[in-house]
C-alpha positions as CSV (number, residue, x, y, z in Angstrom):
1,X,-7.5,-18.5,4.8
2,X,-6.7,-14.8,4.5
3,X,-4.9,-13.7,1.3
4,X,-3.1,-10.8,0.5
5,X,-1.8,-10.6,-3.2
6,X,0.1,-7.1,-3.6
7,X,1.0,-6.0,-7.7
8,X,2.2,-3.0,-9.7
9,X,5.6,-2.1,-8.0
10,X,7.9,-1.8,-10.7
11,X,11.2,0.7,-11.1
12,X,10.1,4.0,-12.0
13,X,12.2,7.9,-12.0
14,X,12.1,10.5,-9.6
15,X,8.5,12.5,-9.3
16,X,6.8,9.5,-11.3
17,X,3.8,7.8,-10.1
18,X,2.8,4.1,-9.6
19,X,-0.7,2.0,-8.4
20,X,-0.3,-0.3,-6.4
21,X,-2.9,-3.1,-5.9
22,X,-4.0,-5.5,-3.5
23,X,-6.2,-8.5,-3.9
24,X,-8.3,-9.9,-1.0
25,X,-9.4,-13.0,-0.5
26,X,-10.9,-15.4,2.5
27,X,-12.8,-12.4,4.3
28,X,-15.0,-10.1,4.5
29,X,-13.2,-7.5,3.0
30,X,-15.3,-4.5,3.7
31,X,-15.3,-5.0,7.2
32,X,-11.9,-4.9,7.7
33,X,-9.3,-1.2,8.2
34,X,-6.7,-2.1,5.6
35,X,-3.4,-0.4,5.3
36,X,-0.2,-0.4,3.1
37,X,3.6,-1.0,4.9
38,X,6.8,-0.9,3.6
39,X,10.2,-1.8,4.3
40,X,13.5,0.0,3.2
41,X,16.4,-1.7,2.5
42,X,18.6,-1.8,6.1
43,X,15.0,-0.5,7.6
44,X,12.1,-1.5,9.4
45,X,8.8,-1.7,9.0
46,X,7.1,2.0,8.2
47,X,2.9,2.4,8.1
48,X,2.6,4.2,5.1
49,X,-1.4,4.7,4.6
50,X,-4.4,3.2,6.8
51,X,-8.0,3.2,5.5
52,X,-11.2,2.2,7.9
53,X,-13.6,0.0,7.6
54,X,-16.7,2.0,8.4
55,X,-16.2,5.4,7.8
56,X,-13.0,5.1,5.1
57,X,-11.1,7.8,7.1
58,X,-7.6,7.6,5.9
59,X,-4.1,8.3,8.0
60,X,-0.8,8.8,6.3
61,X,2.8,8.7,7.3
62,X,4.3,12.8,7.3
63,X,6.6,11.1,4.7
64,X,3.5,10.3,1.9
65,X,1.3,13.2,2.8
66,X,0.2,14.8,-0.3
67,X,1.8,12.2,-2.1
68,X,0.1,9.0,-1.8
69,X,-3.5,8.1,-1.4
70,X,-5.3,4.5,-0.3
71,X,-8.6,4.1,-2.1
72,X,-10.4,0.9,-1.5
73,X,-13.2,-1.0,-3.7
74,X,-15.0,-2.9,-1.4
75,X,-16.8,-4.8,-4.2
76,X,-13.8,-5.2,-6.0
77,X,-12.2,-6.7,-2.8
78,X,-9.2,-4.7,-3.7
79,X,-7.0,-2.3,-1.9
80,X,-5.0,0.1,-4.5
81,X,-2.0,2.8,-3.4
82,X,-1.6,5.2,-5.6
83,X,2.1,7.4,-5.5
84,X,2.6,10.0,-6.8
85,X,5.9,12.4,-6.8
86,X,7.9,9.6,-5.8
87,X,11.1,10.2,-4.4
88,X,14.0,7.9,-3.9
89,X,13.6,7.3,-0.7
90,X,10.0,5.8,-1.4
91,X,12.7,2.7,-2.2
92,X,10.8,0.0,-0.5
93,X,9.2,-3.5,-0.7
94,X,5.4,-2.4,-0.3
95,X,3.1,-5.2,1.7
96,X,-0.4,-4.5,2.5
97,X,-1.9,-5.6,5.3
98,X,-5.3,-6.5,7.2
99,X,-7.4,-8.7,8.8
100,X,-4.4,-10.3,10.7
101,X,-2.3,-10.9,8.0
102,X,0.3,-9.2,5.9
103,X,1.0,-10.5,2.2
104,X,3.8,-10.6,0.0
105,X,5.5,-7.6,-0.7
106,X,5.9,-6.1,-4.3
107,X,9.0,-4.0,-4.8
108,X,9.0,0.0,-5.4
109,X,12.5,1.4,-6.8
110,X,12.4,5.1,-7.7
111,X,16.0,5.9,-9.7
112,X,17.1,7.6,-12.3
């Protein structure tokens, strides 16, 4: 069974920085793209940072470019995000994503 476990959202101020992480389980994680999406309140569902498989090219929304960056430890079978110069409108529930399943999401609020 696939398993996504997403941690490390939290409520943090404008132009602070968070990790996220993702723990895999029940594939072979290295073989898999993985990517981070995230929901605002009243929103849908926004692809926020994509990471492959075999090469580790990465893809970003416009919105995180610069910002945000999706490392990967393959042995680690972990999936981070780190932010940084969040912005208010970063205000989402984070959920990563691959190998045909999403997990739960972990919650991001950037206020002052």
């Amino acid at each position: 069974e696939v398993q996504l476990q997403a941690s490390g959202g939290g409520l943090v101020q404008p132009g602070g920085s968070l990790r996220l992480s993702c723990a895999a389980s029940g594939f072979t994680f290295s073989e898999f793209a993985m990517t981070w999406v995230r929901r605002a309140p009243g929103k849908g569902f926004e692809l926020v940072a994509l990471i492959n498989s075999d090469d580790g090219s990465k893809r970003y929304a416009d919105s995180v470019k610069g910002r945000f960056t999706i490392p990967r430890d393959n042995a680690k079978n972990t999936l981070y995000l780190q932010m940084n110069g969040l912005k208010p409108e970063d205000t989402a529930v984070y959920y990563c994503a691959g190998a045909g399943a999403r997990g739960q999401g972990t919650q991001v609020t950037v206020s002052s």
